[in-house]
Legacy VTK file of the C-alpha trace (Angstrom):
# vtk DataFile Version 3.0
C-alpha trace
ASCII
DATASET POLYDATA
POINTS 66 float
-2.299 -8.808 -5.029
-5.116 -10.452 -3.505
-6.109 -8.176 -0.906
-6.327 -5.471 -3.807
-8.069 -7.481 -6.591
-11.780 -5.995 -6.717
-10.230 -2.286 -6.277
-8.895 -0.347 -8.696
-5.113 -0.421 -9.074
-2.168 0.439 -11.047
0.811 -2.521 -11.388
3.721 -0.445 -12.840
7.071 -0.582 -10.492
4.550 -1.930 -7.488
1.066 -1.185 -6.502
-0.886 1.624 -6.493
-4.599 1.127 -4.745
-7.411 3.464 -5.496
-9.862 4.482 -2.835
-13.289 5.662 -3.392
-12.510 8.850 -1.701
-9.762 9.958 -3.393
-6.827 8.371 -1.321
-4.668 6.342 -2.631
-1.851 3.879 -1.257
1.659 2.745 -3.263
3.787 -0.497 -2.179
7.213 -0.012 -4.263
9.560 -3.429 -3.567
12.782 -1.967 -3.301
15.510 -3.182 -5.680
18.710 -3.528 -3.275
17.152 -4.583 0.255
14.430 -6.824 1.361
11.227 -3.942 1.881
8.497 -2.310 0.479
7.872 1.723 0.497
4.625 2.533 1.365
3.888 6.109 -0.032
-0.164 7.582 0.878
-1.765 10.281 -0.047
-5.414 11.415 0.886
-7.457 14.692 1.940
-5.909 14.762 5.548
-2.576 13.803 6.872
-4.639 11.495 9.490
-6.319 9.422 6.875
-2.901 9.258 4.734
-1.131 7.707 8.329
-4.181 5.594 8.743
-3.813 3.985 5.573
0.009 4.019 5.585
-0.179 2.536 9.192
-2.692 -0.093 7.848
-0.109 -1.163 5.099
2.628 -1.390 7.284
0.670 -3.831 9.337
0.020 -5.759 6.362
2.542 -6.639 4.740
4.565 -7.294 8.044
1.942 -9.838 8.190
2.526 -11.224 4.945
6.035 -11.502 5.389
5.287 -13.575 8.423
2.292 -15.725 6.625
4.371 -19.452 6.461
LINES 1 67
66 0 1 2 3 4 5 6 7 8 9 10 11 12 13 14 15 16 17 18 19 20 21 22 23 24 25 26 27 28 29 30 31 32 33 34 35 36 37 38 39 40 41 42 43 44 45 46 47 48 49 50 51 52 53 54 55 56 57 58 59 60 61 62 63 64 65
């Protein structure tokens, strides 16, 4: 939540982040097992990766954060 506070975002069955060039990321906990999906869309299947990739990272280092 904090690393998406001052962008635009939608809260309904996980998180949905808003990008300023159209892209957009969604974190969906799943309800039977311990993970997020991580669902990206943009303009380019490279930028979509990037940002999927860049999620990935993050919240394996959130789950690691003591």
């Amino acid at each position: 939540m904090h690393d998406s506070e001052r962008r635009r975002r939608d809260l309904i069955d996980g998180v949905k982040i808003y990008y300023d060039d159209g892209s957009s990321a969604l974190l969906i906990p799943d309800k039977e097992r311990p993970l997020f999906h991580i669902n990206a869309e943009a303009q380019s299947k490279e930028t979509a990766d990037r940002l999927a990739g860049g999620f990935e990272k993050k919240v394996i280092a959130w789950r690691d954060e003591p």
